[in-house]
N, C-alpha and C positions, 0 to 999 in steps of 0.2 A: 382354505379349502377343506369341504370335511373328509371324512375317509370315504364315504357315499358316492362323494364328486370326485375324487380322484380313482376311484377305482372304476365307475363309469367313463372315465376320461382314458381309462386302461384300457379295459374293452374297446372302446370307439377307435383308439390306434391300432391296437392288434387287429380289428376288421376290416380295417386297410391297408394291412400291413407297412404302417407307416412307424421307421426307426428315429428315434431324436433320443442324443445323447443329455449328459444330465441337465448343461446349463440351456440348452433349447427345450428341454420338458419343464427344467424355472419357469422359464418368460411363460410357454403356455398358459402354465399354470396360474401362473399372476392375469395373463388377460383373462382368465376363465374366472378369476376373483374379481377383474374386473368389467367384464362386460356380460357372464354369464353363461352357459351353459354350451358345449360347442356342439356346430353338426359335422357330417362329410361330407365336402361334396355338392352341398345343396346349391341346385342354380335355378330353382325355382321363387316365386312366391314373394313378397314384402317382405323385410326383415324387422322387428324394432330395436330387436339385442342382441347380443351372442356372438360367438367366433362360429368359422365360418370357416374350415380347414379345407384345402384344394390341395388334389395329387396331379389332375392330367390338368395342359394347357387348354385352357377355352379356346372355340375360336374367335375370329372379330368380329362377328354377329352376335354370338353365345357371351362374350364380354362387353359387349358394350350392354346388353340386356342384365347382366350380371351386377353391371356397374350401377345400372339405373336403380334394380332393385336395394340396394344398399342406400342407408342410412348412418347419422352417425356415431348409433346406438350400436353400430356392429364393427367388429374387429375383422379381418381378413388375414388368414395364415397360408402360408405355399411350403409345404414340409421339404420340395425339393427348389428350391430356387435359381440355384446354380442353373437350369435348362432356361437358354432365352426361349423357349415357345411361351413364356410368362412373363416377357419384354413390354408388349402389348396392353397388356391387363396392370402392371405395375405401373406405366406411365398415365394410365387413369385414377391412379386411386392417390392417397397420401401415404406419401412413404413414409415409414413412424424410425424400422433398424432393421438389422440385421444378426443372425448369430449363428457362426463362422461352422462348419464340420466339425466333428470329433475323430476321428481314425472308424475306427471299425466299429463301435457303439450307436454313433451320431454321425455316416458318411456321408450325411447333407448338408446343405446352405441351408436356414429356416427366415424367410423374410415373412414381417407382417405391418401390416398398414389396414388404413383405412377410410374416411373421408370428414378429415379436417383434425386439425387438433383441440379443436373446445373443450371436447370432455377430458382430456390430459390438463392443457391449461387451467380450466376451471377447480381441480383436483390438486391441484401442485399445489396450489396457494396455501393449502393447510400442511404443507410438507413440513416435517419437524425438521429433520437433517439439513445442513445449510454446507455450502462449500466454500473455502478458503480462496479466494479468487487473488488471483497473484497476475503482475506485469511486470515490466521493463524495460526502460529508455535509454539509448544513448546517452553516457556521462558526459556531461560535457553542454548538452542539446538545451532546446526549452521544457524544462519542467512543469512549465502552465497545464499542456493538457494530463499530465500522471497526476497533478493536484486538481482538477477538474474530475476525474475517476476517482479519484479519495471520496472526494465532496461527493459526488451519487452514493459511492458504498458505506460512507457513512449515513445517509440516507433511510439506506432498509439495514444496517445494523450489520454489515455481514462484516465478518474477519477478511484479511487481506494483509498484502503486502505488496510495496509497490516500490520500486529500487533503481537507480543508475546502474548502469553496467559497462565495462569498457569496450567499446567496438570496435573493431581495427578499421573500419571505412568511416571512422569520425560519426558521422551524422546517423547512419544506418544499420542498424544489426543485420547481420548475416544467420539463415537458420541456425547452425550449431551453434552462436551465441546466443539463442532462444533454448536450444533443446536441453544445452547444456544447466542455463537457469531454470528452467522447468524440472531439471533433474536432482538439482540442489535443492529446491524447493521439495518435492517428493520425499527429498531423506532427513530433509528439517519440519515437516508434517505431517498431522496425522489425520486430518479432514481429506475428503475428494477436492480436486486443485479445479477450479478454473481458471484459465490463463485469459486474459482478453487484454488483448493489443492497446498500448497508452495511446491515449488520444480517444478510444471511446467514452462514451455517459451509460450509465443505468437510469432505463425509465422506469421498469418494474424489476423484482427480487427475480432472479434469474434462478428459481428453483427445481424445474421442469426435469433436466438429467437428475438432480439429487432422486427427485419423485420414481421416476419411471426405475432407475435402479440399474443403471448399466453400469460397462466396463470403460467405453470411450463414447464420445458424442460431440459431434462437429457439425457443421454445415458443408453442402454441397452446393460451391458458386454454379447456379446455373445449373446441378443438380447431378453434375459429375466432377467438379474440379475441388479436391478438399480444399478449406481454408483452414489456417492454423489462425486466424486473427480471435477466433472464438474456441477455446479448446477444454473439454472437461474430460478427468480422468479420477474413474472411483476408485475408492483402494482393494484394488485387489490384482493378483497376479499378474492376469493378463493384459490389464492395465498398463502395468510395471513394464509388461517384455514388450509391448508398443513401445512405451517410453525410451526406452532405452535402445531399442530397434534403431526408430528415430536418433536419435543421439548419437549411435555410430555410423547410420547413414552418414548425414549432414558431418561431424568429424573426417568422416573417408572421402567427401565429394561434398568441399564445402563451397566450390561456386555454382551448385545446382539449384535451384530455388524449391523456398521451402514448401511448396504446396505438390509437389512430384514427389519429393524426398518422404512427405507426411502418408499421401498416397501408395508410395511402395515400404513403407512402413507398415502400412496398418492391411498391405495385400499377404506379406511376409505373416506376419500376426497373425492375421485369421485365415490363414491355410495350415498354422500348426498347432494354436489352442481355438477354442469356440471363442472366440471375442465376440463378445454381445455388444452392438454397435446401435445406434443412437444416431439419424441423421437429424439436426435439430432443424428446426421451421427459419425462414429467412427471419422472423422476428427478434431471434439469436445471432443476427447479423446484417441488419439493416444499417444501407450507409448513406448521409446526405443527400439529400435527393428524391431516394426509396417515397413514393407514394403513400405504404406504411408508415412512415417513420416515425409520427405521433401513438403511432399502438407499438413500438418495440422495445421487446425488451432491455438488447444489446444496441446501441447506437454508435457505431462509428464515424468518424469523423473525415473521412477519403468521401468523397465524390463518386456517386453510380459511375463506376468502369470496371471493367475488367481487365485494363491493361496493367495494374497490379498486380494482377493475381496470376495471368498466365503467360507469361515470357514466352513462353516454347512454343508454335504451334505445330510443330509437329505431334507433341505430346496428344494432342485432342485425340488425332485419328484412332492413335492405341487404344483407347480405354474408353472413351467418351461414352459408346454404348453400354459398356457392361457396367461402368460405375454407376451411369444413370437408372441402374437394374439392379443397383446395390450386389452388384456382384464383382468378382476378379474377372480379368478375359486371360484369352490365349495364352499371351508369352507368360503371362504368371501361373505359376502350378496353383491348383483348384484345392489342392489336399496334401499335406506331407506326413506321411510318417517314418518312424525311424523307428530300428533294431539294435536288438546288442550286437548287432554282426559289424564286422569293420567297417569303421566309420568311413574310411573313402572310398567305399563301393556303393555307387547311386546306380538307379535305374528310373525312367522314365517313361509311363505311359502314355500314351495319349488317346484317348478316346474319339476316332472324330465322328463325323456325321451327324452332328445331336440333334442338329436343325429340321433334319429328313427326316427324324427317328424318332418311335413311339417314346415319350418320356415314360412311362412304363421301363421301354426295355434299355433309355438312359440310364435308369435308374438303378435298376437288379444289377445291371453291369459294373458301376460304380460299387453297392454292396459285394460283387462277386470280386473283387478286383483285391477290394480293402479285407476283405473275409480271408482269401488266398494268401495274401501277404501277412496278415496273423497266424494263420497254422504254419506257413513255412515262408519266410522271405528268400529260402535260397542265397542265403549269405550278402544278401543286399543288403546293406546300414540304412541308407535312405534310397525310400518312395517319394516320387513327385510323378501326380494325376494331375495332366490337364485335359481341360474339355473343349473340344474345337468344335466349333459350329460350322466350317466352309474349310477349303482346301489352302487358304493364305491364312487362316489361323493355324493350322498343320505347320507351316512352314517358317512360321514366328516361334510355336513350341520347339520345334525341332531343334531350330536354330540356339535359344535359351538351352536347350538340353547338354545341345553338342558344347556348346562355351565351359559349362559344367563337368565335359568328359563323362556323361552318364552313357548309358545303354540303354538304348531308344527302340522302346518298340510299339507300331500301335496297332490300336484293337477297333474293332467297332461293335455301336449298342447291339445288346443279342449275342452275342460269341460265348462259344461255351469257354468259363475260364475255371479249368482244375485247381482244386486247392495244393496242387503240387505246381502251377501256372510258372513258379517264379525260381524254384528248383531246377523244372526241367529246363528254363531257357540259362537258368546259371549252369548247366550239366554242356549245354550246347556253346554257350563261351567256351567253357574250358576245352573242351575239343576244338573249337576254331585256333584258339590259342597253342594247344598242342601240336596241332597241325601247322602252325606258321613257327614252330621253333624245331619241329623235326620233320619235315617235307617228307 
């Protein structure tokens, strides 16, 4: 990007006052390298190229016309994504990633998509960078399909490592005997890791995360349920603190299955660094059966179900929607920050009403919130912002909060919040407190 183009790309934020912290101004800046020039806003007209940046929710006439007009010359960006009034519009277009808030710099979700992955796929194939794509089998098990996965990746030449491991249920690995070799792998490499489940094939060089340039990048079975059977992880930080996230989940709560455990992983992650996420196309996870299956990349060897993948069905109800929005929901905090103040004094906001409310005044409210708590936390160590859309998300955050022992207070979009917000109510504990030890 020249200095020309980034400094017009200055401008056109600041005139919509639109905040993205450094690794959401990256990504921009790479679709703007790659698809060209952005607007704001714009919901008129044919597109052939370009980003295409949105602050307020269309409605369902205004997005399905939006939708039409797009092409897949054009990239799609929502600098606030976190507000479902952008549930609607997401579920039409192709979701590409995600990249997570920043605190007070970057206080949004930045989702971008667009329609189809050609011009990605097409573009990858010259990708130099290659990743290290590692498995692991039950010791003990048939070895045929881990030598089946050899045979593909010696194929396109890529590095790998493919290993017995001991599993305490004989035939089955349990997540944390996954997260755990994944994590060994990580401190014995120095490539980005793909992990894909023994017993897959490679049809094509699975270079698509190396290209795009992210932190994590997975598939969503069905487009809310993560699958670990396909897992890429680039080297850098926040990479790492998924990684490990993950790995002390599944340690702490090892008869949980790995695709909840992967999911509150990677919700934990990107509420506290921006993790630039990657949902990858089912073609990175196509499994016998799949219609696809002669065009995929990744080739699994399981049979079209889903009764692999999700044990729990209570699990759906929680998240279904907002993962399917590449976003966190309710009971998970939206945003955490932390202070030098004592570490075990949290507080809890909660935002509700979003649904009813101007994403506009979602929005300022989240900056005012994260703005406050950097001039003065009021001796709070940790911040956790969630965003409720209805009165039974309310009561899922609450609920999360109280478990935590935080100090729970909520707010709605629009309220005026002082930069002394977090002071004055830590001024007002202490009085409550003083008052219940000297009546």
């Amino acid at each position: 990007m020249t200095e020309g183009t980034h400094a017009k790309l200055d401008d056109l934020l600041q005139s919509g006052a639109i905040r993205l912290g450094r690794a959401q101004r990256h990504r921009l800046d790479w679709l703007t390298g790659q698809y060209g020039a952005p607007t704001l806003d714009d919901s008129g007209g044919i597109r052939h190229n370009g980003v295409v940046i949105l602050k307020e929710p269309p409605s369902g006439a205004a997005a399905e016309l939006f939708y039409r007009s797009l092409n897949p010359g054009c990239a799609v960006v929502i600098a606030s994504s976190e507000n479902p009034g952008f549930d609607f519009l997401k579920s039409k277009l192709t979701e590409f990633g995600t990249v997570g808030p920043c605190g007070v710099d970057g206080p949004h979700e930045m989702w971008w998509g667009g329609i189809g992955w050609s011009k990605f796929n097409a573009a990858a194939t010259a990708c130099t960078l290659r990743p290290r794509v590692v498995s692991c089998y039950p010791r003990g098990s048939d070895a045929a399909a881990a030598f089946a996965l050899q045979h593909s990746l010696e194929r396109f030449g890529l590095a790998s490592h493919i290993e017995p491991i001991d599993a305490q249920l004989g035939d089955r690995l349990l997540c944390f005997e996954k997260a755990e070799f994944m994590l060994r792998m990580w401190n014995e490499y120095r490539e980005p890791l793909l992990f894909v489940e023994a017993g897959a094939t490679l049809r094509e060089a699975p270079l698509l995360p190396c290209f795009l340039g992210c932190d994590v990048a997975l598939h969503k079975w069905n487009r809310w349920e993560m699958s670990a059977r396909t897992l890429y992880l680039g080297r850098t930080s926040a990479a790492e603190m998924l990684l490990r996230t993950w790995q002390h989940l599944a340690a702490s709560y090892p008869a949980i299955w790995e695709g909840y455990l992967l999911d509150q992983a990677w919700s934990l992650t990107s509420s506290q660094v921006p993790l630039d996420t990657v949902w990858l196309p089912r073609s990175y996870h196509a499994l016998a059966g799949d219609l696809g299956a002669m065009r995929a990349t990744v080739l699994h060897g399981e049979q079209t179900t889903t009764l692999d993948l999700g044990p729990d069905p209570a699990f759906a109800g929680l998240v279904r929607a907002a993962r399917r929005a590449g976003r966190t929901g309710a009971r998970d905090a939206f945003l955490v920050m932390t202070s030098k103040a004592e570490a075990g004094k949290g507080i809890a906001i909660i935002l509700r009403d979003i649904s009813a409310s101007n994403a506009g005044a979602v929005a300022a409210t989240v900056e005012a919130v994260t703005g406050a708590y950097a001039a003065d936390c009021g001796g709070y160590g940790r911040l956790e912002l969630s965003l409720c859309a209805w009165q039974d998300d309310v009561g899922a955050a609450r609920e999360a909060a109280a478990q935590a022992r935080y100090r729970i207070l909520e707010i709605a979009p629009g309220q005026h919040i002082a930069n002394d917000f977090f002071a004055h109510h830590a001024a007002d504990d202490s009085v409550m407190t003083a008052r219940h030890l000297f009546p």
